[in-house]
C-alpha positions in Angstrom: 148.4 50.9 117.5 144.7 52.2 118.6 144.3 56.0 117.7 143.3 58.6 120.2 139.6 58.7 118.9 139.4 55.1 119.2 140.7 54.7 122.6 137.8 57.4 123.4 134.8 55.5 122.2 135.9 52.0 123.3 136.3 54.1 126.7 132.7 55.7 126.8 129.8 54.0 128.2 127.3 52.4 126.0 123.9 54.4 126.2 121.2 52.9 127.7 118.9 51.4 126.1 116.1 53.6 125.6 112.9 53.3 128.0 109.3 52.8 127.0 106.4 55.2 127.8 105.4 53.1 131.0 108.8 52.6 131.9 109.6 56.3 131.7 106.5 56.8 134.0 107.8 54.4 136.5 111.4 55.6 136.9 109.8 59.7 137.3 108.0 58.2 139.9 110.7 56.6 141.3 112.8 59.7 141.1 109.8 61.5 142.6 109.4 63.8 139.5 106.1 65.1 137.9 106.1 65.0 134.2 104.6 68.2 133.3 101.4 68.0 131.0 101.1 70.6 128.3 98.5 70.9 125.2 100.6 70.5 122.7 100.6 68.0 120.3 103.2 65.6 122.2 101.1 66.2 125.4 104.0 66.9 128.0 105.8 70.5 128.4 109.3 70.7 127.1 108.5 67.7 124.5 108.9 68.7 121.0 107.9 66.4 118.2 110.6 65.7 115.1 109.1 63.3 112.1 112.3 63.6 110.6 114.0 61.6 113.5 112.2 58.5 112.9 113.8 56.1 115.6 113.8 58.8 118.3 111.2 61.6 116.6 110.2 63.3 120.8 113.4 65.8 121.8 113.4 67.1 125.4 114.2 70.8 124.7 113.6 74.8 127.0 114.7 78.1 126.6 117.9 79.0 128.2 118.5 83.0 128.1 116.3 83.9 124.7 118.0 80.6 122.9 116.7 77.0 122.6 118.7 74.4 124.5 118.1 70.5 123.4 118.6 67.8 126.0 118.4 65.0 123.7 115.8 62.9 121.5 114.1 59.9 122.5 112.1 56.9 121.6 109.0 58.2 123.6 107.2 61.1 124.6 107.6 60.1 128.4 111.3 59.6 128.2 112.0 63.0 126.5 109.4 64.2 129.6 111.6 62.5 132.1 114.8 64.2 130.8 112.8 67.9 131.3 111.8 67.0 134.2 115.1 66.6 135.9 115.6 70.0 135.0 116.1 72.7 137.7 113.3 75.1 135.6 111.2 71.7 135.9 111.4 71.0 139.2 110.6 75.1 140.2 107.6 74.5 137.9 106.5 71.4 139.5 106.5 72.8 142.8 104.4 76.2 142.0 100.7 75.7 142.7 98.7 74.2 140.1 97.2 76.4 137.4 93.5 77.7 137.4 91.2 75.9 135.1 90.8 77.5 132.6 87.6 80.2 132.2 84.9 80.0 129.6 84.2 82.8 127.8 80.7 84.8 129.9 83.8 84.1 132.9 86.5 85.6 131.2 84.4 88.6 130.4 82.9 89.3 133.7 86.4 88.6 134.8 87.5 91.5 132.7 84.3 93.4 133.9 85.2 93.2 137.7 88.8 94.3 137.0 87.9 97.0 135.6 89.4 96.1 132.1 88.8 96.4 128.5 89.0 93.1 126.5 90.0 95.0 123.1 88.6 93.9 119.7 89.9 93.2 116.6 88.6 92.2 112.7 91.6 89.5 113.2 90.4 86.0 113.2 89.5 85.6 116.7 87.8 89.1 117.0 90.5 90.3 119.7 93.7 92.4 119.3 96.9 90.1 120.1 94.9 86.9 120.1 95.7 84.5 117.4 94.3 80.8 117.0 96.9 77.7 116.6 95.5 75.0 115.1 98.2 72.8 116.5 97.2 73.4 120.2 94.1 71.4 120.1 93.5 72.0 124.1 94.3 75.3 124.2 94.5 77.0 120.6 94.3 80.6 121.6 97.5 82.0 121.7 98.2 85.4 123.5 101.1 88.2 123.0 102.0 91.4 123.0 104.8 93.8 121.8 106.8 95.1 124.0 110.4 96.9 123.2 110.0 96.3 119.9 109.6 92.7 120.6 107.0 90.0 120.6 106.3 88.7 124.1 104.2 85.0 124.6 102.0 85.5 127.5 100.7 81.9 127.0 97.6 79.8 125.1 94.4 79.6 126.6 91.0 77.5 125.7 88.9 80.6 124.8 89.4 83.7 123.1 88.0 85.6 125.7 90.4 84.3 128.1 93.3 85.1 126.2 92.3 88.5 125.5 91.9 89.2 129.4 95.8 87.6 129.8 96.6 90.8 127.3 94.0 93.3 128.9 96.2 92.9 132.5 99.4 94.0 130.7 100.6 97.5 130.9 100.5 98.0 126.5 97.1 97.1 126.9 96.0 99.4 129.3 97.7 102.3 128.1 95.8 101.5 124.8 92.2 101.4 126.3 92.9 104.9 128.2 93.4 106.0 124.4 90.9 107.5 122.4 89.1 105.4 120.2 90.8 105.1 116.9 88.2 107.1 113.7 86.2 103.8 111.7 87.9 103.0 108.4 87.3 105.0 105.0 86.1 103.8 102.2 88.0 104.2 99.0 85.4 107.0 97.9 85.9 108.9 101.2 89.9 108.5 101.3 90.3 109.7 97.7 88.7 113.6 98.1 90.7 113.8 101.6 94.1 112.5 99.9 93.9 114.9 97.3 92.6 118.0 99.3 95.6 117.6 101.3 98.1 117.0 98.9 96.7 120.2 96.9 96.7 123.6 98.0 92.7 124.9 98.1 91.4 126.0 94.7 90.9 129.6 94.1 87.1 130.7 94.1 85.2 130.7 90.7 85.3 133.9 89.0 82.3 135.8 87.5 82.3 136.7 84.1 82.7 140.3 85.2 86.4 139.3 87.4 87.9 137.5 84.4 87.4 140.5 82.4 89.1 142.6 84.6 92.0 140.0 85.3 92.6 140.0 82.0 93.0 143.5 81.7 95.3 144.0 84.7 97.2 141.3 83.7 97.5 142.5 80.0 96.1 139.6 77.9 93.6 139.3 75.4 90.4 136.8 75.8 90.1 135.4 72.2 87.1 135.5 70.5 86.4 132.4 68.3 82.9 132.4 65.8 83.8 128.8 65.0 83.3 127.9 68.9 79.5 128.0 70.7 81.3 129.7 73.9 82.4 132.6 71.6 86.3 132.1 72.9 89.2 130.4 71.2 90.6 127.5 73.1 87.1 127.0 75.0 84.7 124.1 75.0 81.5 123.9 76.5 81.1 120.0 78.6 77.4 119.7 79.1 77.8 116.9 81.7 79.7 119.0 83.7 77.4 121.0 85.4 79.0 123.2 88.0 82.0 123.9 86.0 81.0 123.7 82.3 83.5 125.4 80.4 87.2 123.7 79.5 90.3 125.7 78.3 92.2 123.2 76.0 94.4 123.5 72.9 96.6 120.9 70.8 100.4 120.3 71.4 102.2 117.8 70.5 99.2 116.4 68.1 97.4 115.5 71.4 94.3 117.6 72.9 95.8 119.2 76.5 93.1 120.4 79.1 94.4 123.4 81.5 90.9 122.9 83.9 86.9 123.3 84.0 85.4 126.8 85.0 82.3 128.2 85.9 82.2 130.6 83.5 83.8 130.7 79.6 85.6 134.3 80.3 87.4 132.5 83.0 88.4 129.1 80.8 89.4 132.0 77.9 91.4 133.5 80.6 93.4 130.4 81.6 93.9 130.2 77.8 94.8 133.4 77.4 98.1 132.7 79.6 99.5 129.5 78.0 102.4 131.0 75.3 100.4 129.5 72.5 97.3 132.3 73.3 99.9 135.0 74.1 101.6 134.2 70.2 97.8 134.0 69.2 97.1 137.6 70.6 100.1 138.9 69.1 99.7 137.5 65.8 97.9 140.2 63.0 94.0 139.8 62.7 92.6 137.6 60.4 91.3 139.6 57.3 87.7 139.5 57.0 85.3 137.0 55.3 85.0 136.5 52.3 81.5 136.6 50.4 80.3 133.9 48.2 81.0 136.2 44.9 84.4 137.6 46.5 85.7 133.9 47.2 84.6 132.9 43.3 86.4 136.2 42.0 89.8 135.7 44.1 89.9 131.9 42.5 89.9 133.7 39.5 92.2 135.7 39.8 94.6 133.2 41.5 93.7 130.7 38.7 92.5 128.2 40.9 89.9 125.6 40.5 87.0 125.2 42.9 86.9 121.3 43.1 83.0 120.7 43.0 81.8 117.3 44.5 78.7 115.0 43.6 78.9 113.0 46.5 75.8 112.4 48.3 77.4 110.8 51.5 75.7 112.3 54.9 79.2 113.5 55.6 79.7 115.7 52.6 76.5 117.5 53.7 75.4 119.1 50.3 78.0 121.6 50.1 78.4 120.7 46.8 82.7 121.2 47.0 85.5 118.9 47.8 86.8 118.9 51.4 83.8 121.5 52.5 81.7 120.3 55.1 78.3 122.0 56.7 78.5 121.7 60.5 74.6 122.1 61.9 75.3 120.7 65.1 75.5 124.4 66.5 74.3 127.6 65.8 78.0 129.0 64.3 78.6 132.0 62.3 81.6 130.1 60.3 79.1 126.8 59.7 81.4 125.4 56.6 84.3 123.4 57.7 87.5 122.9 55.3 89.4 120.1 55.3 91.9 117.0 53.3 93.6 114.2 53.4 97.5 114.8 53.7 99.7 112.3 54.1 97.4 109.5 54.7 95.2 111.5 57.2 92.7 114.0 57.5 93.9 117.9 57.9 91.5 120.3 59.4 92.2 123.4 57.6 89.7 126.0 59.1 85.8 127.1 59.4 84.5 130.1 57.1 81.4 131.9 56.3 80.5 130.8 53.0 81.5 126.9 51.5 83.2 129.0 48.4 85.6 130.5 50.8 86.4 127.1 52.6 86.4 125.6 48.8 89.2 128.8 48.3 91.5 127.6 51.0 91.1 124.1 49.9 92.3 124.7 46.6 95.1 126.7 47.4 96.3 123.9 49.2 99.4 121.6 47.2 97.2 118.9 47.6 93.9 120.1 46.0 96.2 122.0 43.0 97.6 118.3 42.5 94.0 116.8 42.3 92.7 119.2 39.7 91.2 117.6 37.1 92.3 118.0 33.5 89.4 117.5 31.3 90.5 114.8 28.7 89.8 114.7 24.8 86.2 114.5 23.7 86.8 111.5 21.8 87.9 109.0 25.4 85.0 110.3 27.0 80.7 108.4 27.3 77.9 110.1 27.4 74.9 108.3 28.3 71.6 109.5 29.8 71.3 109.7 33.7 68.6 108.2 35.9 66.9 110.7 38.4 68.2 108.9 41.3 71.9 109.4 40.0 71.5 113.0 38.9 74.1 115.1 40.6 72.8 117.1 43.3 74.4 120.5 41.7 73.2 119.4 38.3 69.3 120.9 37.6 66.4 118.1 36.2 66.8 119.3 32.8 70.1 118.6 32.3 70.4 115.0 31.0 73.1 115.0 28.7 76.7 113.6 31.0 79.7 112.8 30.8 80.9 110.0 32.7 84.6 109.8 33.6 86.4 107.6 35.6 83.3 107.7 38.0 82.6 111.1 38.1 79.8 113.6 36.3 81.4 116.4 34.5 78.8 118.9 33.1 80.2 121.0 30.5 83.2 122.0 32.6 82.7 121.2 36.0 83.1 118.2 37.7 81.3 117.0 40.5 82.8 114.0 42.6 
């Protein structure tokens, strides 16, 4: 017994065979259609092309209330033709007058000229705004739209730019944006920056004298720090020499890392900003630092702490001649605490502090744990070598006359001093 689906395909007509391009012509002619020529790239309006259909690749398709509505695919370009053109949009588009040719571009812009209208430019591609080029529309590859309710609308392709851009200069959008003002030219990355950031920021105060942040400070109840070690004369206040306008930076350590709070104009007002963080506040309140120490008073307190000043013989650039361990002589600038104290702990260098005289920064060197543990205990006479010392290797602490030695474990000891 036949099935139901069966009976239906033995019951349908077979499809006719399919026509060729002149017998496609023939039979619209006959039917007294007009297949409707387009520039696209299967040369009739409504014919799509489909190289994945290989038998019938042309498809006969229009839009049909915003969607795409197929009417079949065919064998030729003129058949798929002949199926649009029995179409009632087909037939309405057959009978409306024929188009214009189209304009060249000196007509299309003394077209736009006599209307009145603004052709409106664009660093796209084509040089207009809503022009675009399609490379697939060989005949006419200038494609023109426009947004309108949020939506793109195809006003149609057209051989020249210029002609396409007078399409979009006729429509109401365009209009209303060639009544606009003309939009500012475009920064550059230079300009944009300075304008960002002055808006985002809220304007800087003016500068302040050297007089105002005196007086700030006062009302405000804070002390400026003084600093001898520093050439601004305040604690927390470096002087930047490329930084003409505002010179002076309040900064301080945290953390083990160097923090800037800002430049200034002046160093009173850097020292001020200083003067506010909690770590100059605890500074203020902390006791004075006794006074310094003299060459003779530093000597006499090692003394009487029992403590060894560790003498040095090195003759590195570094070392500076200070003739101590860990004592260095800072010449860079004019500074009334020129000697600079400092050791290794732990693997790395410890600044320890800046003092009038080397023997004082030699004092607070060998107070430290570390310089107590690297105080050298003289061995018996009978381990050590004497031997009689070139001029070049003389110590720089040692006089000329002093030729007699000791050598041990690569350092000069005279008498009892030792000089590495």
């Amino acid at each position: 017994m036949m099935s139901s689906s069966s009976a239906i395909v033995a019951a349908a007509p077979p499809a006719p065979p399919p026509l060729t391009a002149k017998e496609a012509v023939r039979q619209a002619e006959a039917e007294g259609l007009t297949l409707l020529r387009s520039d696209n790239s299967t040369g009739f309006k409504g014919v799509g092309f489909s190289s994945s259909r290989k038998s019938k690749p042309y498809q006969a398709q229009m839009k049909r209330g915003g969607k795409s509505v197929s009417f079949g695919s065919y064998a030729t370009a003129e058949e798929a033709a002949l199926c649009y053109a029995r179409s009632l949009p087909a037939q309405a588009a057959a009978a409306a007058p024929p188009e214009p040719p189209p304009l060249t571009a000196e007509e299309a812009l003394r077209q736009a000229q006599a209307e009145g209208l603004t052709l409106l430019r664009s660093d796209n591609s084509t040089g207009y705004k809503g022009v675009a080029f399609n490379s697939n529309t060989k005949g006419k590859p200038y494609q023109a739209k426009v947004r309108r309710g949020g939506k793109t609308v195809h006003l149609g392709y057209f051989t020249t730019a210029e002609e396409a851009a007078l399409s979009i200069a006729r429509t109401p959008e365009a209009r209303a944006a060639a009544a606009a003002p003309p939009e500012p030219p475009p920064m550059t990355a230079e300009e944009a920056l300075p304008q960002a950031q002055a808006a985002a920021a809220p304007p800087e105060p003016p500068p302040m004298t050297a007089e105002e942040a005196l007086r700030q400070a006062e009302a405000e109840g804070l002390t400026l720090l003084k600093s001898e070690s520093s050439c601004t004369g305040y604690k927390g206040v470096a002087f930047l020499s490329g930084a003409r306008s505002k010179p002076y930076q309040a900064q301080m350590k945290r953390g083990g890392k160097s923090v800037s709070f800002g430049s200034y104009a002046t160093a009173e007002e850097a020292a001020l900003c200083y003067a506010r963080t909690p770590e100059g506040r605890a500074a203020a309140a902390a006791p004075p630092a006794p006074p310094p120490l003299t060459a003779e008073e530093a000597l006499r307190q090692a003394e009487a702490e029992g403590l060894t000043l560790l003498r040095s013989a090195s003759v590195s650039p570094r070392a500076s001649c200070t003739g101590y361990k860990g004592v260095y002589l800072d010449s860079s600038q004019n500074l009334t605490k020129p000697y600079k104290a400092q050791m290794q702990r732990g693997g790395k260098e410890v600044y320890v502090g800046r003092f009038v005289t080397r023997e004082e920064a030699a004092l607070v060197v060998a107070r430290a744990s570390a310089a107590q543990a690297a105080a050298p205990q003289l061995p018996a006479a009978s381990s050590r070598k004497r031997r009689k010392v070139k001029s070049e290797e003389q110590p720089p602490d040692v006089s000329a006359d002093v030729v007699d030695v000791v050598i041990l474990e690569g350092r000069f000891i005279v008498e009892s001093t030792t000089f590495e």
